[in-house]
C-alpha positions as CSV (number, residue, x, y, z in Angstrom):
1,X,-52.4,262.2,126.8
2,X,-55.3,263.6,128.8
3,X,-56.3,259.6,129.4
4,X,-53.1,258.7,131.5
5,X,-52.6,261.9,133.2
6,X,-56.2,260.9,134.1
7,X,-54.6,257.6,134.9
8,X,-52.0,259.0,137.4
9,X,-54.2,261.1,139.2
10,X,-57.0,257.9,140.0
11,X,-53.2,256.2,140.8
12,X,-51.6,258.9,143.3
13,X,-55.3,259.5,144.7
14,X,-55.8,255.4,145.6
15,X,-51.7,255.6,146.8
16,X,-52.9,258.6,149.1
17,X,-56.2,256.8,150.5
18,X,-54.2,253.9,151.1
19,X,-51.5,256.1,152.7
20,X,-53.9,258.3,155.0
21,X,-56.3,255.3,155.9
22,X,-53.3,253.3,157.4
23,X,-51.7,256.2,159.4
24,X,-55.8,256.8,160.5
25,X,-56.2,253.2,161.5
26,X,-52.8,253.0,163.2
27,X,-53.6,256.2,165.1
28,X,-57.0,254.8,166.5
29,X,-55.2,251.1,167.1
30,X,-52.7,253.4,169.0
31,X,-55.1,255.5,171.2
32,X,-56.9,252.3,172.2
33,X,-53.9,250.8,173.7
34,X,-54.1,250.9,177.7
35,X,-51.8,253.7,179.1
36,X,-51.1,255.1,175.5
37,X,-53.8,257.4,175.3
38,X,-53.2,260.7,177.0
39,X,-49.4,259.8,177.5
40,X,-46.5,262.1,177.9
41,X,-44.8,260.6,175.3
42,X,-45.1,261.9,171.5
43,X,-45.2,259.1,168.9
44,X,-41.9,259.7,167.9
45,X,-40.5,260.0,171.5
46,X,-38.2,256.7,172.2
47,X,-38.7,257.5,176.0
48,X,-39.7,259.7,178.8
49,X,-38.5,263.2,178.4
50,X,-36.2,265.1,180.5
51,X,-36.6,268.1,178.7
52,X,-39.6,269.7,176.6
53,X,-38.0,272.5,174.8
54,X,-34.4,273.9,173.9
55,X,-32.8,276.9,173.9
56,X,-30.1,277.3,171.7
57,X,-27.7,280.4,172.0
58,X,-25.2,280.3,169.0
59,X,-22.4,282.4,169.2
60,X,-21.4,282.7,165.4
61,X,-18.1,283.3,164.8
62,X,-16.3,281.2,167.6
63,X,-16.0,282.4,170.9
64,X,-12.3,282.0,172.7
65,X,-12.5,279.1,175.0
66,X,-8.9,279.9,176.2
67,X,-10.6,283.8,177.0
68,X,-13.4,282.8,178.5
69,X,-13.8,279.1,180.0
70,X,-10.6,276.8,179.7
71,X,-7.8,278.7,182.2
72,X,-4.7,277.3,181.3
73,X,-2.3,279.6,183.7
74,X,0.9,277.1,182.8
75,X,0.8,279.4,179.5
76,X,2.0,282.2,181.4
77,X,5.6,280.6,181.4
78,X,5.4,279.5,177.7
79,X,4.2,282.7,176.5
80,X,5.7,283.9,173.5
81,X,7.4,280.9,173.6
82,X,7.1,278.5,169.9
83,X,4.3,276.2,169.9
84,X,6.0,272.8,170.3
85,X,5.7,270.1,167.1
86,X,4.6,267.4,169.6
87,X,1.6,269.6,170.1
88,X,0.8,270.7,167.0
89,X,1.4,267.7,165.0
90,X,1.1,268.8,162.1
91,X,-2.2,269.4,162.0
92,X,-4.6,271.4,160.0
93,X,-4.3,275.3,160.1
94,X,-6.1,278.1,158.0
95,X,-4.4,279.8,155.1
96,X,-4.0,282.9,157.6
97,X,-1.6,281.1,159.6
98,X,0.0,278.8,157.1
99,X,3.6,279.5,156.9
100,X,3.5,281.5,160.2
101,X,4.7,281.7,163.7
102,X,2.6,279.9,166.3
103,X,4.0,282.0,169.1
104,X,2.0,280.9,172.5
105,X,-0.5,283.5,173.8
106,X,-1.4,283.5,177.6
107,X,-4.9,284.8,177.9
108,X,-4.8,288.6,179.7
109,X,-7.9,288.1,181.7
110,X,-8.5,286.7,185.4
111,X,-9.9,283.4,186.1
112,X,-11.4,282.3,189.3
113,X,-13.4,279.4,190.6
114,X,-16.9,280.4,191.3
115,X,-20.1,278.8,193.3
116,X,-20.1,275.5,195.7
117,X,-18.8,273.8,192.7
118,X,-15.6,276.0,191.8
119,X,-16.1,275.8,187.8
120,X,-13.4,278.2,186.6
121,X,-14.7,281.2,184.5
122,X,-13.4,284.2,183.3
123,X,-13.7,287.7,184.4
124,X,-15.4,289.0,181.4
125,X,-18.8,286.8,182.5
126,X,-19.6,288.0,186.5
127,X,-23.2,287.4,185.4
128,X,-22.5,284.5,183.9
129,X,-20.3,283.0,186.8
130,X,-23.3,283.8,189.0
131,X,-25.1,280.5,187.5
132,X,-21.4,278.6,187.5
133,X,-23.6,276.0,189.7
134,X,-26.2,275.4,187.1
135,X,-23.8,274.7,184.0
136,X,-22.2,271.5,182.6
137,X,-19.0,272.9,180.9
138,X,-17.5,270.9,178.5
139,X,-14.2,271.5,177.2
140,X,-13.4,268.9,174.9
141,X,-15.9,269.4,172.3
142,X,-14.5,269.1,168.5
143,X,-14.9,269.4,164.6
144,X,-13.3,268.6,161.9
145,X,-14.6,272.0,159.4
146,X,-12.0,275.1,159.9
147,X,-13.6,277.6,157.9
148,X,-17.2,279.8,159.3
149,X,-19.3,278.5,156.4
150,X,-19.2,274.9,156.6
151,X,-18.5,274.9,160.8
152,X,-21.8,276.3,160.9
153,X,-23.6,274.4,158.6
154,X,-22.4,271.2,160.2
155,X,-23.0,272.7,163.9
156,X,-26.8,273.6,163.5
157,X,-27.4,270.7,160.4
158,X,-25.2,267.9,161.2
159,X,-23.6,268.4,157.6
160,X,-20.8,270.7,156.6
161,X,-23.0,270.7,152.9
162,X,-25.9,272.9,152.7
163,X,-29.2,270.9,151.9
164,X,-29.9,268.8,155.1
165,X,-32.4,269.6,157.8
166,X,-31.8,271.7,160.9
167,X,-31.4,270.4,164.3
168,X,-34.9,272.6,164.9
169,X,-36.7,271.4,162.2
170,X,-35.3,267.6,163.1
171,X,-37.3,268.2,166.9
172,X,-40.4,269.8,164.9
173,X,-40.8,266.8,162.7
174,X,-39.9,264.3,165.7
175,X,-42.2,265.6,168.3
176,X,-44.7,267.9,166.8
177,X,-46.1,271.5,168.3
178,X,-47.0,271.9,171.6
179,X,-48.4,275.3,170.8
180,X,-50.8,275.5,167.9
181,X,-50.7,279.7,167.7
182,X,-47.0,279.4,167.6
183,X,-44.5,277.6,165.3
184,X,-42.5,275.2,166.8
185,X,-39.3,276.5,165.7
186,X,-38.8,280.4,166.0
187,X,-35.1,282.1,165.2
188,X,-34.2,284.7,167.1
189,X,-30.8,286.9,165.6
190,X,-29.0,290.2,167.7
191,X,-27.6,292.5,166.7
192,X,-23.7,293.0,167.9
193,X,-21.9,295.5,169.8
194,X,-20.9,298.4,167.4
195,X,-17.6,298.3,167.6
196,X,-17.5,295.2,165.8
197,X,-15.8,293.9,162.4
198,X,-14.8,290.9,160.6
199,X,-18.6,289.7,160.5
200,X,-19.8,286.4,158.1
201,X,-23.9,286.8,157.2
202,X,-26.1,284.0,158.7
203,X,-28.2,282.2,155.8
204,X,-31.8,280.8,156.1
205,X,-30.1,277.4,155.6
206,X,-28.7,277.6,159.6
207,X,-32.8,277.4,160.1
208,X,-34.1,275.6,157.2
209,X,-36.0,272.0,156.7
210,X,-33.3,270.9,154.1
211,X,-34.9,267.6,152.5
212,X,-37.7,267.3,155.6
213,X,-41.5,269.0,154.7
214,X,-41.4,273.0,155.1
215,X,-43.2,273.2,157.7
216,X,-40.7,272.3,160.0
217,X,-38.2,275.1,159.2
218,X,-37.4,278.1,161.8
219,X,-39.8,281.1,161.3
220,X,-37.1,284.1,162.2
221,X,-38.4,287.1,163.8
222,X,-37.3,290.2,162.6
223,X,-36.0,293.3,165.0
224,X,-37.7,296.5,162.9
225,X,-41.2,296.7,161.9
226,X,-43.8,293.2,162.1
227,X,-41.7,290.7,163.9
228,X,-42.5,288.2,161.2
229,X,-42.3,288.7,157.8
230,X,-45.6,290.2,156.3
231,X,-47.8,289.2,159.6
232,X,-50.0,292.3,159.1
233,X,-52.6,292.3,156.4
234,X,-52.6,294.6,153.4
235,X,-54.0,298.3,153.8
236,X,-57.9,298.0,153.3
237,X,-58.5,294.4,154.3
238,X,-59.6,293.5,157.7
239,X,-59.4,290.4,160.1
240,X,-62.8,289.3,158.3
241,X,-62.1,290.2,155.0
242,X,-58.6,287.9,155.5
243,X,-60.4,284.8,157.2
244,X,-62.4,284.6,153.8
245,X,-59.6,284.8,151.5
246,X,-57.8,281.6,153.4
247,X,-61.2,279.7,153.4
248,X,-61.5,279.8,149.9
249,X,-57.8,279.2,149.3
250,X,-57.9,276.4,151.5
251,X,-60.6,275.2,149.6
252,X,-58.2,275.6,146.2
253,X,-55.5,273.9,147.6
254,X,-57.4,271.1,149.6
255,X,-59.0,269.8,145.8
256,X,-55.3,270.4,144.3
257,X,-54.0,268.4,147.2
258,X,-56.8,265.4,146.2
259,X,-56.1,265.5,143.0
260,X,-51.9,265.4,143.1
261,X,-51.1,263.8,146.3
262,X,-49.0,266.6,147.0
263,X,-48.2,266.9,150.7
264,X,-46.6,270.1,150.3
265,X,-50.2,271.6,149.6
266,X,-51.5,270.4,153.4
267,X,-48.2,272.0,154.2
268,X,-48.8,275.4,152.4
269,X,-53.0,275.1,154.4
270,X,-51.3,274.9,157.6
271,X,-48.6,277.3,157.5
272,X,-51.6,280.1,156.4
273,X,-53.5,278.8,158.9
274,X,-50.3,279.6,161.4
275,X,-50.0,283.2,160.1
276,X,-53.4,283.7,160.5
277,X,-53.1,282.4,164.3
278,X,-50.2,284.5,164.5
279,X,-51.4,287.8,163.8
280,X,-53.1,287.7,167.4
281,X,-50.3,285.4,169.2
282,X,-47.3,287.0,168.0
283,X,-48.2,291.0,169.1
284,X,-49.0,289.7,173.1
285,X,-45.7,287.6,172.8
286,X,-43.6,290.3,172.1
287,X,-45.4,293.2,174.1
288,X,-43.2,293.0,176.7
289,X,-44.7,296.2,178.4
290,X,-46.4,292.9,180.2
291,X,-43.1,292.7,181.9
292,X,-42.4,294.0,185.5
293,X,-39.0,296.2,185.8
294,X,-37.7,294.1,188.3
295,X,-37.4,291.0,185.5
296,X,-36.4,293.5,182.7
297,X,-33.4,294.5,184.5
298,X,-32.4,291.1,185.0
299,X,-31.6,291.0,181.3
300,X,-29.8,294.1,181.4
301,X,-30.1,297.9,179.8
302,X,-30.2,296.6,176.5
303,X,-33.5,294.8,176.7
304,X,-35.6,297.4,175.7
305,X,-33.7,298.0,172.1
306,X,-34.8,296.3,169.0
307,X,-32.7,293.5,168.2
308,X,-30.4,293.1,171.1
309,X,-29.4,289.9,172.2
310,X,-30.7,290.9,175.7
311,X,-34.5,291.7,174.1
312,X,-34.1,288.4,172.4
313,X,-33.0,286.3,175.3
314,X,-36.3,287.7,176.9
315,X,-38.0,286.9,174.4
316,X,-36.8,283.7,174.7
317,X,-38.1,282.8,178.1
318,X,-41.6,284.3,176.9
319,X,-41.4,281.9,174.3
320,X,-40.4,279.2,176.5
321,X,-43.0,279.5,178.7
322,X,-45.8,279.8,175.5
323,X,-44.2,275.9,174.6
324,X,-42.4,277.4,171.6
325,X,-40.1,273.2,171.3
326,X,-36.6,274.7,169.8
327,X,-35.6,278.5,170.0
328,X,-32.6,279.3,168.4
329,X,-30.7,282.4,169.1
330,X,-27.8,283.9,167.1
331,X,-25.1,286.4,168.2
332,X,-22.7,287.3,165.5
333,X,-19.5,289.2,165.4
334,X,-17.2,286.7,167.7
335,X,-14.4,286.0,164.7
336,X,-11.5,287.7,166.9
337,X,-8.1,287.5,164.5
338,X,-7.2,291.1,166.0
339,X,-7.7,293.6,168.9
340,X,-9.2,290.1,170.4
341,X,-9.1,291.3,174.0
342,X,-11.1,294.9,173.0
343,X,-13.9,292.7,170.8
344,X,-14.3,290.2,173.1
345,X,-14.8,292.7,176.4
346,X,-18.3,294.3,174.0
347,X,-19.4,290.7,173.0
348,X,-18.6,289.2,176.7
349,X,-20.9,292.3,177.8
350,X,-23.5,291.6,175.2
351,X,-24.4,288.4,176.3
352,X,-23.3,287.9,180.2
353,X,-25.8,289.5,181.8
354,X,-28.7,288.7,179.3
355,X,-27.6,284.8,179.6
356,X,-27.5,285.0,183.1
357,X,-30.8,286.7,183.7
358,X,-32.6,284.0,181.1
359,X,-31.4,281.3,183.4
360,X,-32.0,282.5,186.4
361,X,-35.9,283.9,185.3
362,X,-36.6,280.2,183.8
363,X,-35.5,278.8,187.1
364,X,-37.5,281.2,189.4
365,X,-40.4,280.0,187.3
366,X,-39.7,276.5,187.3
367,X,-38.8,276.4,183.3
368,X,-35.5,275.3,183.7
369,X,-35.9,272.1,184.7
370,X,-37.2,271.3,181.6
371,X,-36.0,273.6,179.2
372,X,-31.9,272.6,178.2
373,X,-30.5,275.5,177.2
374,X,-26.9,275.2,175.4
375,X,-24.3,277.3,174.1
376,X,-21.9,277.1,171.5
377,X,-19.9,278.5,168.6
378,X,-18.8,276.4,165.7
379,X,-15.1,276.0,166.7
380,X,-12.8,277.2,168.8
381,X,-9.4,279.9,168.8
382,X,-5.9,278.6,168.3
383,X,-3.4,278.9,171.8
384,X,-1.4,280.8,169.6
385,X,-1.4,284.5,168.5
386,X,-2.2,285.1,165.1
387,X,0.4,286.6,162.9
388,X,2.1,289.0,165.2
389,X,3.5,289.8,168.2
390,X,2.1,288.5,171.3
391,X,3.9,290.6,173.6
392,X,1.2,293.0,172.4
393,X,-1.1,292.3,174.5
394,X,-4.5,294.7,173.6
395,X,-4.3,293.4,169.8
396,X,-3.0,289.8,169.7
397,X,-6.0,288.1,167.8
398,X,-6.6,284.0,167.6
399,X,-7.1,281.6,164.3
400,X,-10.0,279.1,163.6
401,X,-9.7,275.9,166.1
402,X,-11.9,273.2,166.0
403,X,-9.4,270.3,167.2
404,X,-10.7,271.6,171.2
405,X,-13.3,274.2,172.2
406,X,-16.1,274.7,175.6
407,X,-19.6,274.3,174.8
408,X,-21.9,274.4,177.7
409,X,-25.4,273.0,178.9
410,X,-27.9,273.8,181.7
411,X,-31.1,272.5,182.3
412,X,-33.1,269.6,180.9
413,X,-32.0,267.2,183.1
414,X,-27.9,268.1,182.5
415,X,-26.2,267.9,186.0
416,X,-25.0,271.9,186.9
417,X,-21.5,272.6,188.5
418,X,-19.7,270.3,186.2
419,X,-16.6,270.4,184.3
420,X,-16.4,267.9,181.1
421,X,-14.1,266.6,179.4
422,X,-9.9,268.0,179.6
423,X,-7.4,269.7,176.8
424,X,-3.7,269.7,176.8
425,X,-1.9,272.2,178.9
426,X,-1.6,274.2,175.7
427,X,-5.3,274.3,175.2
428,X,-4.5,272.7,171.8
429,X,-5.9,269.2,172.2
430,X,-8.5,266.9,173.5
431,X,-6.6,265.3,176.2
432,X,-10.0,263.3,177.8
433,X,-13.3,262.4,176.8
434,X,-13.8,263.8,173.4
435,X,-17.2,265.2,172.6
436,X,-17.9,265.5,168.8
437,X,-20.3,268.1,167.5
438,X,-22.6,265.0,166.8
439,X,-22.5,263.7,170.4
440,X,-24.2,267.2,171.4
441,X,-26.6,266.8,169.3
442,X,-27.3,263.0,170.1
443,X,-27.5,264.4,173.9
444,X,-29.8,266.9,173.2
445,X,-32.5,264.6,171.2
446,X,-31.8,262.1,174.2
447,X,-33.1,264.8,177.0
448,X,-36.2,265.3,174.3
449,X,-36.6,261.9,174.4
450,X,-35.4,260.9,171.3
451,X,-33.2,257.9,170.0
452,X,-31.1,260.2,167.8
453,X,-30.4,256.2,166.4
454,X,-34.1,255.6,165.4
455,X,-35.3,259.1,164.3
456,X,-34.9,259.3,160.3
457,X,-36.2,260.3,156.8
458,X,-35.7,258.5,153.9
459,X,-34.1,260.6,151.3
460,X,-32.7,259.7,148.1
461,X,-32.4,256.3,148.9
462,X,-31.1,257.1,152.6
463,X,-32.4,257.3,155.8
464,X,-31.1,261.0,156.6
465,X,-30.2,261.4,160.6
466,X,-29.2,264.5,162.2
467,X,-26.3,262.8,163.7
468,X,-25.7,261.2,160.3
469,X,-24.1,257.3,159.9
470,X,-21.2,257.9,161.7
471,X,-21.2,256.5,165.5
472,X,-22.5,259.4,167.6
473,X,-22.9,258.5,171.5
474,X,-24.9,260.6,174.5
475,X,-22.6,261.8,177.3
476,X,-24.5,260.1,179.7
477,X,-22.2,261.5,182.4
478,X,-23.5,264.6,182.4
479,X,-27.2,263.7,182.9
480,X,-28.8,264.0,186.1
């Protein structure tokens, strides 16, 4: 028994050698090439970049695109009216509205055109509307999950079953760190306006590497006490005192590593190695006492309290500017089936002005050219008013959508003042140029220069994509 377990080892140590001395003689083939050497492009870039880094503002929940971004003003006439068969065909609705009235709900909130381009926004976002000349809207994006579990899943994994890889750990495994005191994926969650109810949990998976190495998943900072997760060392051991420790456990794990071929051992080395790093990195990113007032009140009153979405959209930039590549932030608390027009007004003002300030401060500093910011929920609201009467107009609430809803972009190389895509004049369905979940995230690897086509993992017999096997496409339209 001892004999071939003796056997395997000699066998998975000559497969390693074999393994590490290609990748080591490709890599010095590679950096003798003329004009590879020293190039902008990472070796699993497909071409030049547009953009270096994202920014990623999820709006869990589902945000009302008929509220906020898609005016529709002809449902002033129909409202209250039924919503006709032609549009509804039939299709899909949640067990909340099964068996219902679909009575048609006119928004209650003013829309106006705003900057040189005259992209229609909402009144709940003057910040927001500000920067109306700096966003791609796109109205036409769709789904096909109708609950918050699997919509989410699918929007931040490209899968509506939990297990694959996030779109952040995809871009960490594609392109690498550009910041080695810093992971290269960092999650940033807010807390909500109070007055909210009707709230799902995130779940590490949102973040997670699924079947990719560890390394790659989302490190989330936390909003009370070390911003990551046992950061600090133990009473009664010092900086010196800890360097030691991961020497000799480096040491360990390096001979473990040689003897069972074990990647996820090199993986465990370099995530202490980051911690270690990060006990001097992470306190000067989030001191932001380094901040003048005149940026702080960009992002609003709430910057200064832990765990708003305004701290973290700071936070953000700071990050952005320190080459963190993907930097996810989640707002939760946007699942309006009631009293929609009362949540929505604290979630609008939870985010405007902190969204607005983060675009304009990575412009003034030159970030935004290369930094694509995006935001989205995981579906849309239904035209129609949920279960009761919507003649009253402070509580009339809105079901799960995900046949039409408005994402937006900025940034990266996306062209600004823009309207995508077109619904019906019921707001109901795509009506022009359809953008699928997975055409977002093909154009988002495309800015990073990535083939979202060419960038895989082979996995259970697979080669595992973020956009999946299903055609996905780049809306090359929108790029600059």
């Amino acid at each position: 028994m001892n004999h071939q377990f003796q056997q395997f080892c000699d066998t998975m140590n000559r497969r390693q050698f074999i393994k590490n001395a290609s990748i080591g003689l490709g890599a010095a083939a590679l950096g003798s090439m003329p004009g590879v050497a020293g190039a902008s492009v990472q070796p699993n870039q497909h071409f030049a970049p547009k953009a270096k880094r994202v920014i990623f503002l999820f709006m869990a929940g589902a945000p009302s695109q008929l509220d906020l971004f898609d005016y529709k003003p002809q449902l002033e006439r129909l409202h209250g009216q039924d919503l006709p068969a032609e549009i509804s065909q039939g299709q899909r609705v949640t067990t909340m509205t099964r068996g219902k009235e679909q009575k048609i709900c006119a928004s209650i909130f003013k829309f106006a055109p705003q900057g040189k381009s005259g992209l229609v926004m909402s009144e709940l976002l003057p910040h927001l509307s500000a920067h109306a000349d700096d966003i791609c809207m796109i109205k036409s994006t769709h789904t096909e999950a109708i609950n918050h579990d699997p919509a989410k899943t699918f929007f931040c994994t490209g899968s509506e079953m939990p297990g694959s890889a996030s779109m952040g750990a995809w871009l960490s495994y594609g392109l690498g760190s550009m910041n080695k005191d810093l992971p290269d994926f960092v999650v940033l969650s807010s807390a909500f306006w109070s007055g909210k109810v009707n709230v799902q949990a995130l779940y590490s998976r949102l973040w997670g590497t699924g079947f990719l190495p560890s390394k790659h998943q989302g490190v989330a900072f936390q909003s009370v006490g070390d911003p990551v997760l046992f950061l600090s060392n133990p009473k009664g051991i010092d900086r010196e005192a800890r360097r030691k420790m991961l020497d000799f456990v480096a040491k360990v794990n390096a001979e473990q590593e040689r003897v069972t071929g074990d990647p996820e051992l090199q993986t465990s080395i370099a995530q202490q190695e980051m911690a270690f790093r990060m006990q001097m990195s992470v306190p000067e990113l989030t001191d932001l006492d380094q901040e003048s007032k005149s940026i702080t009140d960009m992002y609003g009153p709430d910057v200064y309290t832990a765990g708003s979405f305004a701290r973290n959209c700071l936070l953000a930039r700071r990050m952005a500017e320190r080459d963190v590549r993907f930097i996810q932030l989640f707002h939760r608390g946007w699942d309006h089936h009631a009293q929609l027009p009362t949540h929505l007004r604290g979630q609008a003002r939870d985010v405007d002005q902190p969204i607005a300030g983060l675009l304009h401060d990575l412009k003034q500093r030159g970030l935004l050219d290369d930094t694509l910011v995006v935001f989205a929920g995981e579906f849309g609201r239904t035209t129609f008013a949920q279960g009761m009467d919507p003649n009253d107009r402070e509580n009339y609430g809105r079901d799960h959508h995900p046949r039409c809803f408005t994402t937006w972009m900025a940034g990266g190389g996306i062209k600004g003042g823009i309207s995508y895509g077109e619904t019906d004049d019921f707001c109901y369905n795509v009506a022009k140029d359809p953008v699928h979940v997975r055409d977002l995230h093909a154009t988002m690897m495309h800015q990073m220069g990535i083939d979202h086509d060419k960038l895989s993992f082979p996995y259970l017999g697979l080669d595992r994509k973020l956009t999946g096997v299903v055609e996905s496409n780049v809306i090359r339209d929108i790029l600059a």
